[in-house]
C-alpha positions as CSV (number, residue, x, y, z in Angstrom):
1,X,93.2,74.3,99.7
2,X,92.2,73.1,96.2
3,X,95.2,73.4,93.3
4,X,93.0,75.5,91.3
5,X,93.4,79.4,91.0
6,X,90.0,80.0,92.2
7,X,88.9,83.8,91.9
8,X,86.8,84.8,94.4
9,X,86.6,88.4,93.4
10,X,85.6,87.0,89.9
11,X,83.0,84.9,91.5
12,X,81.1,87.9,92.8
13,X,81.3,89.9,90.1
14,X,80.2,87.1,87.9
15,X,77.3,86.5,90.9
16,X,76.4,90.0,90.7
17,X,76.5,90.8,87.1
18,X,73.9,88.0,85.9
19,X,71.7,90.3,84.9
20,X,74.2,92.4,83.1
21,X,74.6,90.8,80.2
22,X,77.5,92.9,78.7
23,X,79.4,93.1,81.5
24,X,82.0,90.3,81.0
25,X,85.2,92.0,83.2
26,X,97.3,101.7,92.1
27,X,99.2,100.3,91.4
28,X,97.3,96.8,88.1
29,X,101.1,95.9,88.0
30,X,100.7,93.9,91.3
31,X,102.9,92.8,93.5
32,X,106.9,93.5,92.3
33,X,108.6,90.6,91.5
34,X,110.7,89.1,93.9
35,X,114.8,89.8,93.5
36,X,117.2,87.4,93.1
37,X,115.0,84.0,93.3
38,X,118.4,82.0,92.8
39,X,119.6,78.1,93.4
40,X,120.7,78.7,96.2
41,X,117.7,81.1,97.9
42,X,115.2,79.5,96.8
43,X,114.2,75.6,95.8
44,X,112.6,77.1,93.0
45,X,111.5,80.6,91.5
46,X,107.6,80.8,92.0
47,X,107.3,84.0,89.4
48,X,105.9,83.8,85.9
49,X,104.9,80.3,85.9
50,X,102.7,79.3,83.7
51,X,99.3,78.5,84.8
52,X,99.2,74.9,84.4
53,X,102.8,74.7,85.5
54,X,101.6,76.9,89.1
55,X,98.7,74.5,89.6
56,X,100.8,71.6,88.8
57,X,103.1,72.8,91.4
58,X,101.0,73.6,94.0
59,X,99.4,70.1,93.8
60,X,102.6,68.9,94.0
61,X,103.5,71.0,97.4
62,X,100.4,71.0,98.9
63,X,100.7,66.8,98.6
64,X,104.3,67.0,100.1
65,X,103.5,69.0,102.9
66,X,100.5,67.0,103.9
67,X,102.6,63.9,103.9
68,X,106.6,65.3,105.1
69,X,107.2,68.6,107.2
70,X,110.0,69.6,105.7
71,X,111.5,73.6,105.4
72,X,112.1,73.9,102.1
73,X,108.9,71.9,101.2
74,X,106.7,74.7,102.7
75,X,109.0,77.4,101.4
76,X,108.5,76.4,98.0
77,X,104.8,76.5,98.6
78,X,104.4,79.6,99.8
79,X,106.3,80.7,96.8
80,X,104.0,79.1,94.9
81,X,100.9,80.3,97.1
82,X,102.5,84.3,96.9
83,X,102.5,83.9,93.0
84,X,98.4,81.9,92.8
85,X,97.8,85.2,94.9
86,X,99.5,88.0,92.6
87,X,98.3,86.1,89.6
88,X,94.6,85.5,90.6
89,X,93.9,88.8,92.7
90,X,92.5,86.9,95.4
91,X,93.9,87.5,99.2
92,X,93.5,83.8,100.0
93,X,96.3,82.8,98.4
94,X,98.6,85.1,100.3
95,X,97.2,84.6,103.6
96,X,97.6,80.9,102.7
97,X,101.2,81.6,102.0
98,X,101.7,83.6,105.3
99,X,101.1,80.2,107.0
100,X,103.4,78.2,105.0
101,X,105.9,80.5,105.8
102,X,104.9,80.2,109.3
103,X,105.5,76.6,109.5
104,X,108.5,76.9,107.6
105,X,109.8,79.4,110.2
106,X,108.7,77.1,112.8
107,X,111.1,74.6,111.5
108,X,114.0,76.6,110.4
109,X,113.8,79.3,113.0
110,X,117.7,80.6,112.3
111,X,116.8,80.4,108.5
112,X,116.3,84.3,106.9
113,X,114.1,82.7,103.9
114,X,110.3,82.6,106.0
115,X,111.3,86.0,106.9
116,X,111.5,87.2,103.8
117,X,108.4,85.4,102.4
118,X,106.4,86.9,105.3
119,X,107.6,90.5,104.3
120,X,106.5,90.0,100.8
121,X,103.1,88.6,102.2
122,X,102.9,91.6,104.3
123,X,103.7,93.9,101.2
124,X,101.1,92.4,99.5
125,X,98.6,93.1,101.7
126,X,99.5,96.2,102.5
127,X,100.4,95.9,106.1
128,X,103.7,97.6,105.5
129,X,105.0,98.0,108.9
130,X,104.9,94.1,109.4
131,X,106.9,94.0,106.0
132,X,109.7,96.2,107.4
133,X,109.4,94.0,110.4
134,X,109.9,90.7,108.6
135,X,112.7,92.2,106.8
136,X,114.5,93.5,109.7
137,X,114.4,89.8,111.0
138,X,115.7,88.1,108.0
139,X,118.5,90.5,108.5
140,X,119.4,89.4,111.9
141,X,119.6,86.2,110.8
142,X,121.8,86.9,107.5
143,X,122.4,90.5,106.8
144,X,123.4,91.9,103.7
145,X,120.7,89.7,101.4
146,X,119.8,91.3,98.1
147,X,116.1,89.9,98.8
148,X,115.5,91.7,102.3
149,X,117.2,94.6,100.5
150,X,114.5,94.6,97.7
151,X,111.7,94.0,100.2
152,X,112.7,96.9,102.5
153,X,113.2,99.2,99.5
154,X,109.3,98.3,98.5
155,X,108.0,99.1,102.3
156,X,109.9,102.3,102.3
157,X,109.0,103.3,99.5
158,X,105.2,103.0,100.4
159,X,105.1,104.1,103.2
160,X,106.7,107.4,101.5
161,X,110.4,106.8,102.9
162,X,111.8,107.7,99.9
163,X,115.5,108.9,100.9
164,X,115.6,105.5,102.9
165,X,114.1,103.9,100.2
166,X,116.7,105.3,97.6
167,X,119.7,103.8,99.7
168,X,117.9,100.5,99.6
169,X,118.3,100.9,96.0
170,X,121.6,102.3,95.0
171,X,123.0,99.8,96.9
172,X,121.2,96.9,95.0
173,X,122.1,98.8,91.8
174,X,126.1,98.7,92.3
175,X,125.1,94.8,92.7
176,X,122.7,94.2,90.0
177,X,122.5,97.2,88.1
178,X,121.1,95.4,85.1
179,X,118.2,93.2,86.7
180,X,115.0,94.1,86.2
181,X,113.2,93.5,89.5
182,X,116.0,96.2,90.5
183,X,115.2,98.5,87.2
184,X,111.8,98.3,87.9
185,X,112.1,99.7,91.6
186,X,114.6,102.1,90.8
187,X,111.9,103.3,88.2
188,X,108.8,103.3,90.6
189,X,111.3,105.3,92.9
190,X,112.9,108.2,90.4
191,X,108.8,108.5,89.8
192,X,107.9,109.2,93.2
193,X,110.5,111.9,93.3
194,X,109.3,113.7,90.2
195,X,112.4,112.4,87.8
196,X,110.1,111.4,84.9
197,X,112.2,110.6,81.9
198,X,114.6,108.5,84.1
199,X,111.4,106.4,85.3
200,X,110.2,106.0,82.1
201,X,113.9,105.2,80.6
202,X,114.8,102.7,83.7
203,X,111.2,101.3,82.8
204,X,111.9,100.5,79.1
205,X,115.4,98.9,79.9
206,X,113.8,96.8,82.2
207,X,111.7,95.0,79.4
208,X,113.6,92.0,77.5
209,X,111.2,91.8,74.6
210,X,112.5,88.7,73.7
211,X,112.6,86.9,76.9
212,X,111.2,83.1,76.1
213,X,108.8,83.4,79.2
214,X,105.7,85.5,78.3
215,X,104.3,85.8,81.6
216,X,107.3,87.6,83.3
217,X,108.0,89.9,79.3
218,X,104.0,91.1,80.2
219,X,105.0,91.7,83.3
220,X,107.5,94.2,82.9
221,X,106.2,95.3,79.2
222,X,103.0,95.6,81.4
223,X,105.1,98.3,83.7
224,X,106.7,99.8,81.2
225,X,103.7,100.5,79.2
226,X,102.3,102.2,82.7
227,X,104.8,104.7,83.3
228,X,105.1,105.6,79.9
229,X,101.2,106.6,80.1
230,X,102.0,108.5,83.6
231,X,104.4,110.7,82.1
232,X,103.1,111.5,78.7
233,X,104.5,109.1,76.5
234,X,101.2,107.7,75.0
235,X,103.1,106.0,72.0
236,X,105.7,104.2,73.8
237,X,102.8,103.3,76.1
238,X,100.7,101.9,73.5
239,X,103.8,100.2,72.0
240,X,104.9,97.8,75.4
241,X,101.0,97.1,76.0
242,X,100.4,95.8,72.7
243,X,103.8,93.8,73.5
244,X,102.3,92.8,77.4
245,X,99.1,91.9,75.8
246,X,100.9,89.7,72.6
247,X,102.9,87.8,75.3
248,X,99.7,87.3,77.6
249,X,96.4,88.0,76.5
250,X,95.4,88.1,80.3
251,X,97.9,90.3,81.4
252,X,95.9,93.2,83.6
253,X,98.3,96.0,82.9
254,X,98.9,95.9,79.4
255,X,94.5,95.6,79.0
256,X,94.5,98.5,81.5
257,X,97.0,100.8,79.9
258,X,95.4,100.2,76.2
259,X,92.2,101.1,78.0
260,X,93.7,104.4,79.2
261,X,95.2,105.5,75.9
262,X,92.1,104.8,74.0
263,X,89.8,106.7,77.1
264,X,92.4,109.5,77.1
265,X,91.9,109.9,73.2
266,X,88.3,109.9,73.3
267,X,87.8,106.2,71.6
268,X,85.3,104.7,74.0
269,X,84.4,101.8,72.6
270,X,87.7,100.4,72.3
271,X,88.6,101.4,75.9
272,X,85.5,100.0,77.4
273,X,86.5,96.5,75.8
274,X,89.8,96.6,76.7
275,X,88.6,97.6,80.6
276,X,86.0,94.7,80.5
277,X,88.5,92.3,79.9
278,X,90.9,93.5,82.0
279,X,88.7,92.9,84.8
280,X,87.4,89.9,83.4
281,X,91.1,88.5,84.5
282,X,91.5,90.1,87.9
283,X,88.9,92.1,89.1
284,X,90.7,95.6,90.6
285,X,88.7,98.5,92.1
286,X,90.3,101.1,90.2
287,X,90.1,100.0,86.7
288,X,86.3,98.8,87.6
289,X,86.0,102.8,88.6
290,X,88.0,103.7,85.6
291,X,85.3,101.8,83.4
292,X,82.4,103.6,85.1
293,X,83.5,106.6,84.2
294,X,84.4,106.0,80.5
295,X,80.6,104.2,80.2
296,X,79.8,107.5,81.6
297,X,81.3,109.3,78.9
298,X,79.6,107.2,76.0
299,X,76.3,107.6,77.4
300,X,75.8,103.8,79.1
301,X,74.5,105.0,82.1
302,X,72.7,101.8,83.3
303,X,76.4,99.7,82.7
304,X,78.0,102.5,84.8
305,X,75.4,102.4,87.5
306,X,76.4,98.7,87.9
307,X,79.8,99.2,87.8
308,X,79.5,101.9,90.6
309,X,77.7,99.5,92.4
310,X,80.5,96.5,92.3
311,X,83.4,98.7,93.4
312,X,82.2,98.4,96.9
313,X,81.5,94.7,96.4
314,X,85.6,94.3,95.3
315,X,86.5,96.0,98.1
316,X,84.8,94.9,100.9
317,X,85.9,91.2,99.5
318,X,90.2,92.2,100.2
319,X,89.2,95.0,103.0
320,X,92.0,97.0,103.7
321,X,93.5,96.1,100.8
322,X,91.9,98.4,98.2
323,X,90.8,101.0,101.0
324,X,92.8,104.2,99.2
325,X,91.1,103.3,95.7
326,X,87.8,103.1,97.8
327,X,88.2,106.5,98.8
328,X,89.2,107.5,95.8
329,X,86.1,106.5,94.5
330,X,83.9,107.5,97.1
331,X,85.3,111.4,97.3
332,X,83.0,112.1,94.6
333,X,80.0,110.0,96.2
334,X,80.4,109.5,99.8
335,X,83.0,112.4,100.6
336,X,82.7,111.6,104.3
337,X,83.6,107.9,104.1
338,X,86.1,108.8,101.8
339,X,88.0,110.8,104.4
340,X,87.6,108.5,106.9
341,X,89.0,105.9,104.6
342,X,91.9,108.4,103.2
343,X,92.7,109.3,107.0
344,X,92.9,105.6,107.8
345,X,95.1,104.7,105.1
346,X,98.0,107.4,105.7
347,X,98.6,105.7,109.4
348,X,102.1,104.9,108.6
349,X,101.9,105.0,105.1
350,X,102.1,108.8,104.7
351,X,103.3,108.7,100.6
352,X,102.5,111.3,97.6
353,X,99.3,108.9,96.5
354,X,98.1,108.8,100.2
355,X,98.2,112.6,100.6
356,X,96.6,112.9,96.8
357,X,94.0,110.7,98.1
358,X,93.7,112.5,101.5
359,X,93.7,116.3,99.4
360,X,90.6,115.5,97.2
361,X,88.3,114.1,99.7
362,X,89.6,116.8,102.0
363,X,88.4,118.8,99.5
364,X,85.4,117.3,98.6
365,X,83.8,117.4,102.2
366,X,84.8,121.1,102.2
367,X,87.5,121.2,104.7
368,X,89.7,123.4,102.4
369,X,92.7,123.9,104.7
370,X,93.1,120.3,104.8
371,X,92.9,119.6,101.3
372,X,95.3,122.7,100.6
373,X,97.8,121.1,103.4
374,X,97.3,117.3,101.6
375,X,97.8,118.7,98.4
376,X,101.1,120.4,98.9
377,X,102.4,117.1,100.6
378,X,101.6,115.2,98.0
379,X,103.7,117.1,95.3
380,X,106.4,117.7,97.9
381,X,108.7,115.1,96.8
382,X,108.1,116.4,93.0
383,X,106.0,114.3,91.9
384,X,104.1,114.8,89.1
385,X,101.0,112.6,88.2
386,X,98.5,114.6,85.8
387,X,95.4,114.0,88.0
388,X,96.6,114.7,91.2
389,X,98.0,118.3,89.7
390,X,95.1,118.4,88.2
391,X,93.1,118.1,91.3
392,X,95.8,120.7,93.2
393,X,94.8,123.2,90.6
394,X,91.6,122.5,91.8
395,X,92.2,122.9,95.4
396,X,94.3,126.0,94.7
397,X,91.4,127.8,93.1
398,X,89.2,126.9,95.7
399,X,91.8,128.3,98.5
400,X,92.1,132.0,96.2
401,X,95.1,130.7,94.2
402,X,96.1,130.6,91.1
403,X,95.2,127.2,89.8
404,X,96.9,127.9,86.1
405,X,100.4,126.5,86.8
406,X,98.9,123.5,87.9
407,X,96.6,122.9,85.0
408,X,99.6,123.5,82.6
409,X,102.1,120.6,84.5
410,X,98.9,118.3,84.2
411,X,99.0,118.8,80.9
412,X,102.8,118.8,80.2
413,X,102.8,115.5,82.1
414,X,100.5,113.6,80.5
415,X,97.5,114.9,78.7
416,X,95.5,112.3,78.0
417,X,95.4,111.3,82.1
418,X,91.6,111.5,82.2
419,X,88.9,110.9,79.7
420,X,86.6,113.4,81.3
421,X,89.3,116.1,83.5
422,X,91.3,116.1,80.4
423,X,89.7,117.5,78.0
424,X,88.2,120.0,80.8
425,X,91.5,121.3,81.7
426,X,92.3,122.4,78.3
427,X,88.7,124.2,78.1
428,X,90.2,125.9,81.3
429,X,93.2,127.0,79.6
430,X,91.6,128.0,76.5
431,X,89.3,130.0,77.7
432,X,91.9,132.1,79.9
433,X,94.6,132.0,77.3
434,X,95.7,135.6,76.3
């Protein structure tokens, strides 16, 4: 495989938008960083390399490997392979580094470390039962590391485990209580189960603003900056975007974020550039979705059009990988496929976003008892992400409820969530206000 970070996904969106001119561009965060990347578990720490330094690398391994077979040769390239992958977007590089594992595993077969690099493979993309599987055999082989534990805590957590998940964690925490890559999960965790202002609070301690490496201080500015948005906090959101975007003008989530805050305010212009380049780094289905709909909203219908059209196209390229933001999409275009899709997806993976998902193109094909069903699943655990009570206020009006209470925790949460539903929702409330 060449040492450059070729983009595929780029590629053909660059293919397809020739004759766009303009168009130069769940969850954007990617993959979570590994834990505990120390001396003595790994040869070296793949994460937040620079890009030179990653290509430099993987020459370097690639070149070893081809000439020596040695374990901790092709562990440190798959490292290096999982970070090209997270870094790039492109699901080459991970299935590249599911066979460097492979061979490492081959040659080391008591060692726990392939285990644990096929686990994080297998989280990244999205196959979450072979994660838990992975995990569970790096176990048998050395029980008790913080790395499985982190990897686990990630599965469970997607799949919608979230008591199991939660044990994952507060054991990790009494080890590490101040490391990010454990801040950061306990975050994504206390978000999941409705627990807003410890999310966003574990979020913000997780950021080191003045950490010397400006990929990883994106990284976790970049996260920061997106739970902030989720739960309301548009100024402290704007705040660690700017930050993610000042340490790495490439970095996805910070561009993404600064997009949402200007959509959610009504400032199209300067969210339509900060989407374009966004994607411009990593093309992601959502944001490119995202864009459509905020071209939509400043009258550039022909830009949106072609946008629509690509989301497919960025899909299809990393299939099954994007399916739930494909069906997200399509439940306002294609609400048949999109239930298929949604259905699909919540084999296994049965979460709040998955039911969300499965609610609104439930709902959208008109199978109403469904939707109603989906929708109360997915705020089960308490969580509370604007557009998916939005969209159970929805449902519950459809059904004979009383979609009010809904609207109103949509808006407590976070009322800038949608450029378009946004604003609708307070027209809602307005006009039955007493």
């Amino acid at each position: 495989m060449s040492t450059h970070l070729r983009r595929p996904l780029a590629l053909v969106l660059a293919a397809a938008l020739l004759v766009g001119g303009a168009w130069a561009v769940r969850a954007l965060v990617g993959a979570p960083p590994p834990a505990f990347a120390d001396s003595e578990d790994s040869r070296i720490e793949a994460s937040f390399l620079s890009t030179s330094e990653l290509e430099r690398l993987l020459g370097a391994y690639e070149q070893r490997t081809s000439e020596v077979s040695t374990p901790s040769d092709y562990l440190a390239l798959g490292n290096l392979q999982l970070e090209a992958g997270r870094t790039s977007g492109s699901v080459e590089w991970y299935t590249a580094a599911g066979g460097s594992f492979r061979s490492a595993d081959e040659l080391v077969p008591a060692d726990p470390r392939p285990q644990v690099g096929l686990a994080r493979v297998a989280l990244a993309l999205h196959d979450f039962d072979a994660a838990l599987a992975h995990a569970a055999a790096a176990d048998e082989r050395q029980s008790g590391r913080l790395d499985v534990r982190a990897v686990r805590a990630d599965a469970l957590m997607a799949v919608g485990q979230l008591d199991a998940a939660s044990a994952e964690l507060e054991r990790l925490a009494r080890i590490a209580p101040d490391a990010p890559s454990v801040l950061v999960r306990r975050s994504q965790a206390a978000w999941l189960a409705g627990r807003i202002d410890l999310a966003r609070s574990l979020a913000v301690e997780a950021v080191d603003v003045g950490d010397q490496n400006h990929a990883r201080r994106a990284w976790y500015a970049g996260f920061a900056a997106q739970m902030a948005f989720d739960t309301g906090d548009i100024e402290t959101a704007e705040t660690f975007a700017n930050t993610a975007v000042q340490a790495d003008p490439s970095a996805i989530t910070g561009l993404v974020v600064s997009a949402r805050v200007a959509a959610g305010q009504g400032e199209f212009a300067a969210a339509i550039d900060f989407y374009e380049r966004a994607i411009a780094n990593v093309p992601e289905p959502r944001a490119a979705s995202e864009l459509a709909v905020v071209y939509r909203a400043a009258g550039r219908i022909v830009d949106a059009e072609r946008t629509e059209d690509l989301v497919e196209v960025v899909a299809a390229v990393a299939e099954g990988v994007f399916d739930r933001d494909l069906a997200r999409y399509l439940a306002d275009r294609d609400p048949l496929r999109a239930l298929a899709l949604a259905e699909a997806s919540m084999q296994g993976r049965m979460d709040p976003d998955g039911w969300a998902v499965l609610a609104w193109a439930a709902y959208r094909v008109g199978d109403l008892s469904l939707a109603d069903q989906a929708s109360a699943a997915a705020l089960a655990t308490g969580y509370r992400h604007a557009e998916v009570l939005y969209q159970a206020g929805v449902i519950a009006e459809a059904v004979g409820a009383d979609p009010q209470p809904y609207f109103v925790r949509a808006l407590e949460t976070n009322p800038y969530f949608h450029p378009v539903h946004g604003p609708r929702v307070r027209q809602l409330l307005d006009e039955h206000a007493p």
